[in-house]
C-alpha positions as CSV (number, residue, x, y, z in Angstrom):
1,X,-143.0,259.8,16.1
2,X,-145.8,257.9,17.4
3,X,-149.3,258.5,16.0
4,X,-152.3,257.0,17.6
5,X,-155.0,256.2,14.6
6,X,-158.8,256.8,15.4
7,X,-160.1,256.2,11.7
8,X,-158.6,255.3,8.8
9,X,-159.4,258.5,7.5
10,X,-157.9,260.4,11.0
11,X,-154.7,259.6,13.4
12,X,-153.6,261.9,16.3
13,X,-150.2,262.7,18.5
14,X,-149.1,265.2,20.8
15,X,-146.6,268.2,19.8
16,X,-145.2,268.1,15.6
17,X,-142.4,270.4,14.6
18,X,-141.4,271.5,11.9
19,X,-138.6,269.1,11.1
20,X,-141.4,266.5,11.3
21,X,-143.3,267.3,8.0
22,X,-141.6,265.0,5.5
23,X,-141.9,262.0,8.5
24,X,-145.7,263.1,8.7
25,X,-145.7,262.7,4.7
26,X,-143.7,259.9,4.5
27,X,-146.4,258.1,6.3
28,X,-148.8,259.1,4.0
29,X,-150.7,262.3,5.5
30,X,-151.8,264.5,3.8
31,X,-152.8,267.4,6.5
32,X,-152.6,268.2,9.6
33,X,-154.9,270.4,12.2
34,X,-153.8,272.2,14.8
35,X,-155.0,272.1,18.0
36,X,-152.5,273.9,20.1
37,X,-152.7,277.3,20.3
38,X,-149.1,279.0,20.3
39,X,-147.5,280.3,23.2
40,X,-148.8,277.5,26.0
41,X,-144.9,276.4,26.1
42,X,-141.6,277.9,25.8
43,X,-140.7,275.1,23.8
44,X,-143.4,275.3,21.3
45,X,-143.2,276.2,17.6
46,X,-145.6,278.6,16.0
47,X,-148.4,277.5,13.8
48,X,-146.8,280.0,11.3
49,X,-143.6,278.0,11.1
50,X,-145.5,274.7,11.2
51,X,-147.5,275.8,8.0
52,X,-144.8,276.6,6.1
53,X,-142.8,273.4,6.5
54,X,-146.1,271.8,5.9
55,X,-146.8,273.4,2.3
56,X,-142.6,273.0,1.7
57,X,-143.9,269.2,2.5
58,X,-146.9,269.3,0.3
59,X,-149.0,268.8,3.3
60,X,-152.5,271.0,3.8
61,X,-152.7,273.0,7.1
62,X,-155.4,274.6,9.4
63,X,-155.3,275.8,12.5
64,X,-158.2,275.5,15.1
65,X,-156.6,276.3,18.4
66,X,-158.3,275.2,21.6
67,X,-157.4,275.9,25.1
68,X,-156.8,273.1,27.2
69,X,-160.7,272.1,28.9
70,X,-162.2,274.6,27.4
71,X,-164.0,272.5,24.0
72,X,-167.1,274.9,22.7
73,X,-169.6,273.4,20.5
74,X,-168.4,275.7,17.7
75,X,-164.8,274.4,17.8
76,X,-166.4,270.3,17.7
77,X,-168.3,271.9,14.1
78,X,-165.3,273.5,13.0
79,X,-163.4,270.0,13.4
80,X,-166.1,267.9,11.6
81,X,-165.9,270.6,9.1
82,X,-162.6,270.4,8.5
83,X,-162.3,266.3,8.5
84,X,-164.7,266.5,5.2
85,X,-162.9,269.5,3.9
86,X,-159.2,268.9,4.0
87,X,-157.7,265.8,2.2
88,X,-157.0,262.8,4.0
89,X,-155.8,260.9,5.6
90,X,-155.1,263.7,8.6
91,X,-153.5,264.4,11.5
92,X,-154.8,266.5,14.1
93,X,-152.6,267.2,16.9
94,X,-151.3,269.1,20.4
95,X,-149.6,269.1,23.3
96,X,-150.6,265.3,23.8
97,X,-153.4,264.8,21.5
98,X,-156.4,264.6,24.0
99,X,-157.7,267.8,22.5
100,X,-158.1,266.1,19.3
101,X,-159.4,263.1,20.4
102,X,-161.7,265.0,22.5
103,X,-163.0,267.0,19.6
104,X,-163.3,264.1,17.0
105,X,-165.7,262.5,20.0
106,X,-168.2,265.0,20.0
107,X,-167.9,265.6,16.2
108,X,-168.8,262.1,15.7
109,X,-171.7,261.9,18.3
110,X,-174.6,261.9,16.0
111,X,-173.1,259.1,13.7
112,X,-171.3,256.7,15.7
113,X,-173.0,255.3,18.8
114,X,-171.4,256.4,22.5
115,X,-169.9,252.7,23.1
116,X,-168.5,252.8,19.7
117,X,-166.8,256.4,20.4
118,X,-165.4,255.5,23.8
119,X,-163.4,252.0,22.7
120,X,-161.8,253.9,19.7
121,X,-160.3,256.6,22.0
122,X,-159.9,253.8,24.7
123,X,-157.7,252.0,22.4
124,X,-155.7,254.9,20.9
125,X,-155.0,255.7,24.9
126,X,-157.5,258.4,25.7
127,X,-160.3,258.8,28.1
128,X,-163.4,260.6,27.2
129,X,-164.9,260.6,30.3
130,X,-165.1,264.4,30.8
131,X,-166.8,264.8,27.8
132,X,-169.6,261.4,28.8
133,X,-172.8,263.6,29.1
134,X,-171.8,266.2,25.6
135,X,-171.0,263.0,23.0
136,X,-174.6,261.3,25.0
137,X,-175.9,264.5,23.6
138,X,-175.1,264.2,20.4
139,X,-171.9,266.4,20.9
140,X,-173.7,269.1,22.0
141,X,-173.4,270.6,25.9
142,X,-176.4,269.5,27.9
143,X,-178.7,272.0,29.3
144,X,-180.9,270.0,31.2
145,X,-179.8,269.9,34.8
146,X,-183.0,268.0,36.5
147,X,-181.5,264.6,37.6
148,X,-183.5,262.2,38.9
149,X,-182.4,260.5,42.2
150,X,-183.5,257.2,43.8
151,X,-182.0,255.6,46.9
152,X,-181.1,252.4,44.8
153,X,-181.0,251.6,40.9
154,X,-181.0,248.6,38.9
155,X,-179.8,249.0,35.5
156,X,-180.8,245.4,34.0
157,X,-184.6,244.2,34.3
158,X,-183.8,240.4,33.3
159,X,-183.2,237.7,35.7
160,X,-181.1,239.1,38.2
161,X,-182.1,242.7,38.2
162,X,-185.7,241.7,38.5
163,X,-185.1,239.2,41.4
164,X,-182.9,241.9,43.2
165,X,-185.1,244.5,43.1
166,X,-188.1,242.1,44.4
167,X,-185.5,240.9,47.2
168,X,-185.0,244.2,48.5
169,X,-188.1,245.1,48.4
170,X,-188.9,241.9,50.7
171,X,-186.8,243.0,53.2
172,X,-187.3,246.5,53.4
173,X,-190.8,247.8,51.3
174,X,-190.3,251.4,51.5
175,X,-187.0,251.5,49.8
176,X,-186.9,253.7,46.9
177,X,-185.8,251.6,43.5
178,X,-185.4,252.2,40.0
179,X,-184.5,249.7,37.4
180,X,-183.5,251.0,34.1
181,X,-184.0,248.5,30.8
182,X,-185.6,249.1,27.4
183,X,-187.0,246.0,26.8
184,X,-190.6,245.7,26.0
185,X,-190.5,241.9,26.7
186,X,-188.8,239.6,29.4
187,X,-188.1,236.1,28.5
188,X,-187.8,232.6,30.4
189,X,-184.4,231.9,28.5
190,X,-183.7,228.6,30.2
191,X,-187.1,227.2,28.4
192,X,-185.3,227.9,25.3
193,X,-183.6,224.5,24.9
194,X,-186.9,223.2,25.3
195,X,-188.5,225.1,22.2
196,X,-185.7,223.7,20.1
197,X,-186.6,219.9,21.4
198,X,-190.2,220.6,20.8
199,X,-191.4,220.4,24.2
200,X,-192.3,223.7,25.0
201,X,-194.2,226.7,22.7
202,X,-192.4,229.8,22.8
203,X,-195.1,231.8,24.1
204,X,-194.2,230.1,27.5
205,X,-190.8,231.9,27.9
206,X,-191.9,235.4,27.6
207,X,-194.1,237.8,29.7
208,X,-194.5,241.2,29.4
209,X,-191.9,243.3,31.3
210,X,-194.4,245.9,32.8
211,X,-195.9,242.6,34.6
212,X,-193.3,241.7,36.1
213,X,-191.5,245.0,37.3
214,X,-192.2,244.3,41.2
215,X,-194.6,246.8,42.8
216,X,-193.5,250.5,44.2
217,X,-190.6,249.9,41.5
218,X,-189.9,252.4,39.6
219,X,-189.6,251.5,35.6
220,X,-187.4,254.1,33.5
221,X,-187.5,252.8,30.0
222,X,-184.6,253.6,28.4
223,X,-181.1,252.4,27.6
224,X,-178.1,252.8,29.7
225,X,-174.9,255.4,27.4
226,X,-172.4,255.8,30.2
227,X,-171.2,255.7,33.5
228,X,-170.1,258.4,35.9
229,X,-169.7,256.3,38.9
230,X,-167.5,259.3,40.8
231,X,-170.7,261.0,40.3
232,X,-173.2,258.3,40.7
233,X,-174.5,259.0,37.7
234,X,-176.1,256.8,35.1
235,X,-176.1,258.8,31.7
236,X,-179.3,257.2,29.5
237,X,-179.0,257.7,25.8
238,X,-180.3,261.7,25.2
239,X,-178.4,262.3,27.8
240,X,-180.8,262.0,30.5
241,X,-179.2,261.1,34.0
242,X,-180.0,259.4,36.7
243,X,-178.6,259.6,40.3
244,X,-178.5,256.7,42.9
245,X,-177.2,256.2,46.0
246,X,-176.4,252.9,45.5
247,X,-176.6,250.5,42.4
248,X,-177.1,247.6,40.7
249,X,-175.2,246.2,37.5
250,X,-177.3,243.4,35.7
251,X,-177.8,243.8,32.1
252,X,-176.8,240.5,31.1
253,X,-174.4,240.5,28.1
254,X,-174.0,240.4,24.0
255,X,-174.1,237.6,21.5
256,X,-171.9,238.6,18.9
257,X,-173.6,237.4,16.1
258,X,-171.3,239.9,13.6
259,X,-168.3,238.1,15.3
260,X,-168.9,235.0,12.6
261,X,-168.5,236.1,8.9
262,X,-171.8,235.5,7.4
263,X,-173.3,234.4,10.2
264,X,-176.2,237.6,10.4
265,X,-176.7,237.1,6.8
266,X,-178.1,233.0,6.9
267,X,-179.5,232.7,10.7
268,X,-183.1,231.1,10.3
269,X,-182.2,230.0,7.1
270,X,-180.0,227.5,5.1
271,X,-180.3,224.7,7.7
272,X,-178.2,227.3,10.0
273,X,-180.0,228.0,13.4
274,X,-180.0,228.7,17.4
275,X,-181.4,228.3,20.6
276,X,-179.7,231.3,22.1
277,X,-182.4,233.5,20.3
278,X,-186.4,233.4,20.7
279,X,-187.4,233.8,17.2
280,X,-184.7,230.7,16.1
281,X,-185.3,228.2,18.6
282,X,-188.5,227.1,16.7
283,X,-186.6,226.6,13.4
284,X,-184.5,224.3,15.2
285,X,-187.5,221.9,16.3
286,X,-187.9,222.6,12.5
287,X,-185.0,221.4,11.3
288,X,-185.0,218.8,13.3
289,X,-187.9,217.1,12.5
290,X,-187.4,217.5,9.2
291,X,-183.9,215.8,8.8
292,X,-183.7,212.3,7.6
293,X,-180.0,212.0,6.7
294,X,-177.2,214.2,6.4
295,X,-174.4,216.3,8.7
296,X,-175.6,217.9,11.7
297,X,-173.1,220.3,13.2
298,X,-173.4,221.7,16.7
299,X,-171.1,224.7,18.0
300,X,-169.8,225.8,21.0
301,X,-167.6,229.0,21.2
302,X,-165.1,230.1,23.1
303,X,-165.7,231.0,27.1
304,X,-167.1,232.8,29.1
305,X,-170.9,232.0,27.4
306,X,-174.1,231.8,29.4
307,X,-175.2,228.2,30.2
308,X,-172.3,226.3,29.2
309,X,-174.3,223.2,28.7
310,X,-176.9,224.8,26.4
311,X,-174.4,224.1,23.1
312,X,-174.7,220.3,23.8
313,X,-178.5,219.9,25.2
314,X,-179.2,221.2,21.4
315,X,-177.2,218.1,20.1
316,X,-178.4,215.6,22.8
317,X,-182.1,216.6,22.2
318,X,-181.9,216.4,18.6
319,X,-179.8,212.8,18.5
320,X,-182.3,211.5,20.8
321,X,-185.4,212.6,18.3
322,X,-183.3,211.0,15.6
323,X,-182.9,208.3,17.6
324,X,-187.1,207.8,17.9
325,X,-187.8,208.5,14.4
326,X,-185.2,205.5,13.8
327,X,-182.9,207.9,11.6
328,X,-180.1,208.7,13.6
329,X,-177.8,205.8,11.5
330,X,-178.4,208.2,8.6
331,X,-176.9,211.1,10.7
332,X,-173.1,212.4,11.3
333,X,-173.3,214.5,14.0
334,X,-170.6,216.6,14.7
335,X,-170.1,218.4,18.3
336,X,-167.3,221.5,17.6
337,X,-166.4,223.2,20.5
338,X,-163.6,225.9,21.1
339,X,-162.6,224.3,24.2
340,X,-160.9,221.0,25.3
341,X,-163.3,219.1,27.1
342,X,-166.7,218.3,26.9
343,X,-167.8,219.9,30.4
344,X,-165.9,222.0,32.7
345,X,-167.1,219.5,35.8
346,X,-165.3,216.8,35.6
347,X,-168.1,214.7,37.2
348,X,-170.7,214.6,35.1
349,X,-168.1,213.7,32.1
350,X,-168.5,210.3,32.2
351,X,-172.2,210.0,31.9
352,X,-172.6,212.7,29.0
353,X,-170.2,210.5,27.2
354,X,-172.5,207.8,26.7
355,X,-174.6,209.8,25.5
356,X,-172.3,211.1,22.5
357,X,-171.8,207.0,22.3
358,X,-175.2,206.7,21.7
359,X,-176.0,209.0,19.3
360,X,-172.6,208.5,17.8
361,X,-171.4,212.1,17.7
362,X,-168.0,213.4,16.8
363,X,-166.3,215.4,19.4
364,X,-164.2,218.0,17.9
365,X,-162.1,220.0,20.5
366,X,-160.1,223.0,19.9
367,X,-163.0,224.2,16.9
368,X,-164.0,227.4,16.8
369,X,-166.5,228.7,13.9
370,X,-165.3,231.8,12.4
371,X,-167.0,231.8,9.1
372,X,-170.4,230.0,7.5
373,X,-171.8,230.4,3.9
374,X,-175.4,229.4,4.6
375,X,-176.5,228.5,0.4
376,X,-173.3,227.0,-0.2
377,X,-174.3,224.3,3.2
378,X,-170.0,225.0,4.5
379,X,-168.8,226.0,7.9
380,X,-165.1,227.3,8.4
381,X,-163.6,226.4,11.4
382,X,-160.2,227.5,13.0
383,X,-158.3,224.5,14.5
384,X,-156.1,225.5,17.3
385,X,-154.9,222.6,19.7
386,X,-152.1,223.3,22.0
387,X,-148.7,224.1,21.0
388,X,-149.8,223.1,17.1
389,X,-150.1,226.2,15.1
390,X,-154.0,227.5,14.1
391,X,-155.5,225.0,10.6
392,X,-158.6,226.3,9.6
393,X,-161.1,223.6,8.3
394,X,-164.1,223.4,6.1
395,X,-166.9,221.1,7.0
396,X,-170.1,221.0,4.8
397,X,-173.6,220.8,7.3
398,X,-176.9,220.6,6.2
399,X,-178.2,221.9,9.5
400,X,-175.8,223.7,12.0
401,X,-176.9,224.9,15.3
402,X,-174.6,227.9,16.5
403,X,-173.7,229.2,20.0
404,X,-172.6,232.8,18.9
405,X,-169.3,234.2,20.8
406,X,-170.5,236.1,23.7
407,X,-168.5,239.2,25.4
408,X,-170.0,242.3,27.9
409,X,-172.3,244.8,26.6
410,X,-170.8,247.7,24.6
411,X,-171.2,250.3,27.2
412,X,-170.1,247.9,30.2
413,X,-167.0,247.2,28.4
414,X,-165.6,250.9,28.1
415,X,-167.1,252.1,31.1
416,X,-165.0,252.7,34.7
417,X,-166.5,249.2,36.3
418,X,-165.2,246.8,33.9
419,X,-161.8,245.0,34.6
420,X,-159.1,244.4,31.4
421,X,-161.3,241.4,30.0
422,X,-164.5,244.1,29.6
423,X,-166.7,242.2,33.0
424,X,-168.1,244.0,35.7
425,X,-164.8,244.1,38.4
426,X,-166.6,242.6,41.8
427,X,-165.3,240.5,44.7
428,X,-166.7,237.2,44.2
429,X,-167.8,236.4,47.4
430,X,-170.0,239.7,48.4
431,X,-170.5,240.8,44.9
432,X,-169.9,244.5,45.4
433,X,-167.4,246.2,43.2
434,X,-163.6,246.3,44.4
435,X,-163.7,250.2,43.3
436,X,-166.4,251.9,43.6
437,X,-168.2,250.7,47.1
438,X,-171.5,251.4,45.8
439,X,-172.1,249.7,43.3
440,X,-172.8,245.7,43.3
441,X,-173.2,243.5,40.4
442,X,-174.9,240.2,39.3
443,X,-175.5,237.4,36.6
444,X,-173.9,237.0,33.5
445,X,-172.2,240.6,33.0
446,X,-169.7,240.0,36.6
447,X,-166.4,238.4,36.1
448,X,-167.0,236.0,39.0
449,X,-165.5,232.8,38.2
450,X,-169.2,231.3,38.0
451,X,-171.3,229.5,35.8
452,X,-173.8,232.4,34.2
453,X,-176.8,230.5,34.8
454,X,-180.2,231.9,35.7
455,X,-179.8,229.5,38.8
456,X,-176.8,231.5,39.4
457,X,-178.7,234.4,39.3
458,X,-181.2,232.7,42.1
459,X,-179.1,232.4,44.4
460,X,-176.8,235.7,44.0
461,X,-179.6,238.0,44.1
462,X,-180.8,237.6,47.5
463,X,-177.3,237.4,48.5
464,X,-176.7,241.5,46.9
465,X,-180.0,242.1,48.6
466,X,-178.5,241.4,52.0
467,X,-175.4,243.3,51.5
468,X,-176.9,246.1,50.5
469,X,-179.6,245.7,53.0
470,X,-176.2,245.9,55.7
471,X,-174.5,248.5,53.9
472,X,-177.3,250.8,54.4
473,X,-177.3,249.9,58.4
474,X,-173.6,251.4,58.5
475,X,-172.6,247.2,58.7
476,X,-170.1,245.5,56.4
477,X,-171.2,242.5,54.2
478,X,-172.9,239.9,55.7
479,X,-174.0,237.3,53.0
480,X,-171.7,235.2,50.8
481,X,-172.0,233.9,47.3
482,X,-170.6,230.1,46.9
483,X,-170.0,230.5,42.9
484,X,-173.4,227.9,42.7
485,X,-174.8,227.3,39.7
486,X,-177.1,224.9,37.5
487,X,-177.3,223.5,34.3
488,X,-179.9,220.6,33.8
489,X,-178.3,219.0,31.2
490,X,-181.3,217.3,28.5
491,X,-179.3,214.0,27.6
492,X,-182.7,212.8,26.1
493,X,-186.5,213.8,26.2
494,X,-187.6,212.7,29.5
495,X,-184.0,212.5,31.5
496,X,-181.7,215.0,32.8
497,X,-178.5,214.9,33.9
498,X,-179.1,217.6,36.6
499,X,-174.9,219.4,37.0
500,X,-175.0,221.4,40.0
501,X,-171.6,223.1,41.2
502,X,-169.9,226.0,42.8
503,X,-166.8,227.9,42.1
504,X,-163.6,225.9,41.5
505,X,-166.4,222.6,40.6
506,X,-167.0,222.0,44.0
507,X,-170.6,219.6,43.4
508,X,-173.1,221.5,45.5
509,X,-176.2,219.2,45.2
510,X,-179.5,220.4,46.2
511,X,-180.8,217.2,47.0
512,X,-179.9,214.3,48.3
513,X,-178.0,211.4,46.3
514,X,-180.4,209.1,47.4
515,X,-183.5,211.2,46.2
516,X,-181.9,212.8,43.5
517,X,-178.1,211.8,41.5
518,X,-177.2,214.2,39.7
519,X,-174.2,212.6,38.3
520,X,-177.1,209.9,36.6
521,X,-179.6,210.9,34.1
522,X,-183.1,210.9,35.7
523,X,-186.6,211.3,35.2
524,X,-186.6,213.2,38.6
525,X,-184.5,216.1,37.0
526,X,-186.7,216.2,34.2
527,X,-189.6,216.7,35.9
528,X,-188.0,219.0,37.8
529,X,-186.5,220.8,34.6
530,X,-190.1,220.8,32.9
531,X,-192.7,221.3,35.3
532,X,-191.1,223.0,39.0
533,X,-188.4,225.6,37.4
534,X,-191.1,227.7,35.4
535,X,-193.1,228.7,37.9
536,X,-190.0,228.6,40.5
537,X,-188.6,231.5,38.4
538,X,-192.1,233.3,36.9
539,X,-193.5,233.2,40.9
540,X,-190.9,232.6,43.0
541,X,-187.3,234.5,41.7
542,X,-189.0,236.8,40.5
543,X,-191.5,237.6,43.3
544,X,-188.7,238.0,45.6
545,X,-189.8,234.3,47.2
546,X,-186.5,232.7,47.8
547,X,-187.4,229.1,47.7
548,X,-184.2,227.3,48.0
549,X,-181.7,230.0,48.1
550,X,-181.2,231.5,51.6
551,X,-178.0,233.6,51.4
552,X,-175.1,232.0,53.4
553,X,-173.6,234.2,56.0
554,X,-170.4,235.4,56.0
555,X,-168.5,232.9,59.3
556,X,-165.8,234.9,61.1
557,X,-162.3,233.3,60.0
């Protein structure tokens, strides 16, 4: 007897009989609800002889019978009523347990968040999507039947949904678009690294978002609950929905900041900071120009994480300002990263490690944070190098800059486009979905094998653009994305080692060697970092201007 657990208070399984009430106590239960109303099967039992083994058991029973599709909003009150009446833990069951699971969903819809609902049936084997639109509205059954409809919409209004929407609209100004994103505020995260080495104010990374919505776009406000892609639907939280005819996936992704014990509880304080957060990346200039001797810790998590180098610019930026204020002999730094090398491009290895000569850093592979107590100064780290079994390590910091463990948003991850891993499932060349035809996706939330990059993001926004551009002449795809991507690496203030690469860490230059190396730090790349990629995103990306990143076609093989 196999019961699939939804709560600690609540498990459920298909058919019980009678003979399986001391089993069902045994394991600790101490009801059981009904589901099943007798006589669907010739080879059911009747609640009647189910209750009586249950109180021979000592187990409490109820019976709320449902018939198969057919959940009212009475019978969802009547479960929630019972899980606070009856003794627990419980077990609700019948013929395979959906039933159940269906109506502890919508009980639970006005305290546990949509996302949150979805994985825990997920997980125990059961797929709410039938019931998307009720739990969105708060368990109840939605009244409101006025969908809006547009021809394309964007859910994501940050780097790459911005860019696509402004590249569609360059090639074709009439088309109807939507984007969908809550956000009040749109920020320039690549100038992030640069507030934590004190060369740029934080105000310069962040516009308002109604400024930047292109023109003829239409803004909906609101947060994305659920997908219905056999519908094209979009459900928003109240259970709003939107209709498309053809969308756009971009929201970006999560920092799981919860996924560190007492992580949440000490950011911006304790010496313990980040760049991978607006509000923080000032406390790291902070920090940093406060420290005169002590251990520095930088950390990198496990991958996939948005701008790979990021983790290490903090640690060059900050050796280098050490190194000016002639303090860095007074510093251990210490570089912890989850992986087992310090760059996934091989090429640009050799020059970043004279730079962790020069500023005398520690490089410790195979270490990923899993626990920090902020007024006690100690990180734990777990140690787990190849066919070695996992040590976990304390280390003592007196300032520690984090890189939090990243993963897909909540309600990417349990919806129909994700693949196993929780990414939006595309074909990495064209970018459209390998399911649903569609839909396309960009930047960090795909599971292309890419670099997520905002230079990424560049270039694979005009090339979605294109393709959908073709899609909607009746063609097939006509545009290409080479997995390109950039990470201007901050070795010191004033140089850059400027990585640029495609898929498999193919180097895919932009300039010349002669005019630019990108393998070397230069001054070049730092100019180029500091001064063109600003306004190259603010008025160019983002205006649909598509300076440097003409699609490549799709060549006949």
């Amino acid at each position: 007897m196999e019961t699939k657990k939804l709560t600690t208070g609540l498990s459920v399984i298909g058919q019980v009989m009678p003979t399986d009430m001391q089993t069902i106590k045994d394991a600790g239960f101490r009801a059981i609800i009904c589901n099943r109303p007798d006589g669907e099967a010739a080879d059911q039992p009747t609640f009647e002889e189910i209750s009586k083994a249950a109180e021979k058991a000592g187990i409490e029973a109820r019976y709320l019978p449902i018939v198969a599709g057919k959940v009212s909003d009475d019978d969802a009150n009547a479960f929630d009523a019972a899980l606070s009446e009856m003794p627990g833990p419980l077990l609700a069951f019948c013929r395979t347990g959906t039933r159940s699971a269906t109506l502890w969903s919508l009980a639970q819809a006005n305290s546990r968040s949509l996302p949150d609902i979805l994985a825990t049936t997920k997980s125990a084997g059961y797929d709410m999507a039938g019931v998307v639109r009720r739990i969105a509205n708060g368990g109840k059954t939605p009244t409101d039947t006025g969908d809006a409809s547009y021809e394309i919409v964007i859910v994501g209004a940050g780097a790459g949904g911005i860019a696509a929407a402004a590249s569609l609209k360059a090639r074709k100004p009439g088309i109807e678009i939507a984007i969908i994103d809550p956000a009040d505020i749109h920020y320039y995260q690549p100038g992030w690294t640069m507030v934590g080495g004190g060369i740029f104010e934080p105000e310069q990374t962040s516009r308002t978002m109604g400024s930047l919505i292109p023109r003829g776009v239409h803004w909906i406000k609101a947060a994305v609950a659920a997908f219905e892609p056999e519908n094209n639907a979009i459900i928003l939280d109240g259970c709003r929905v939107v209709k498309y005819k053809r969308m756009i996936v971009c929201p970006g992704l999560k920092l799981d900041w919860n996924k560190v014990d007492g992580l949440v509880d000490t950011l911006g304080q304790n010496g313990v900071t980040s760049n991978y957060r607006y509000d923080l990346a000032p406390y790291t200039w902070d920090l940093v120009k406060g420290m005169k001797k002590g251990r520095a810790i930088f950390t990198q998590p496990p991958m996939p994480i948005k701008c790979a180098g990021a983790p290490q610019k903090a640690m060059y930026l900050s050796g280098d300002a050490w190194h000016r204020k002639g303090v860095l002999q007074n510093i251990d730094i210490h570089f912890n990263n989850a992986g087992g090398v310090l760059f996934g491009v091989k090429d640009y290895v050799p020059t970043l490690m004279e730079y962790v000569k020069k500023y005398d850093a520690s490089l410790n592979f195979f270490h990923t944070l899993v626990a920090v107590n902020g007024p006690a100064k100690k990180a734990w780290f777990d140690v787990s190098k190849p066919d070695t079994p996992v040590e976990r390590v304390e280390m003592e910091f007196d300032i520690m800059h984090v890189c939090p463990p990243q993963t897909a948003p909540d309600f990417i991850r349990v919806s129909p486009l994700a693949d196993a891993a929780g990414w939006i499932d595309v074909d990495q060349a064209t970018l459209r979905h390998k399911t649903y035809d569609n839909i396309w996706s960009l930047g960090d939330v795909m599971n292309a094998p890419n670099a997520k990059t905002a230079a990424a993001a560049r270039i694979q926004a005009p090339v979605v653009a294109e393709n959908i551009i073709a899609d909607m002449r009746g063609s097939s795809p006509v545009a290409q994305y080479n997995g390109y991507g950039s990470c201007p690496l901050t070795v010191e203030r004033g140089k850059i080692v400027l990585a640029e690469f495609g898929y498999g860490g193919t180097m895919l230059p932009s300039f010349p060697k002669a005019l630019l190396d990108g393998t070397k730090p230069t001054r070049a790349a730092w100019f180029l970092k500091e001064k063109m990629l600003p306004p190259v995103y603010w008025k160019g990306m983002l205006k649909g201007r598509e300076w440097m990143a003409k699609p490549e076609k799709i060549t006949a093989s």
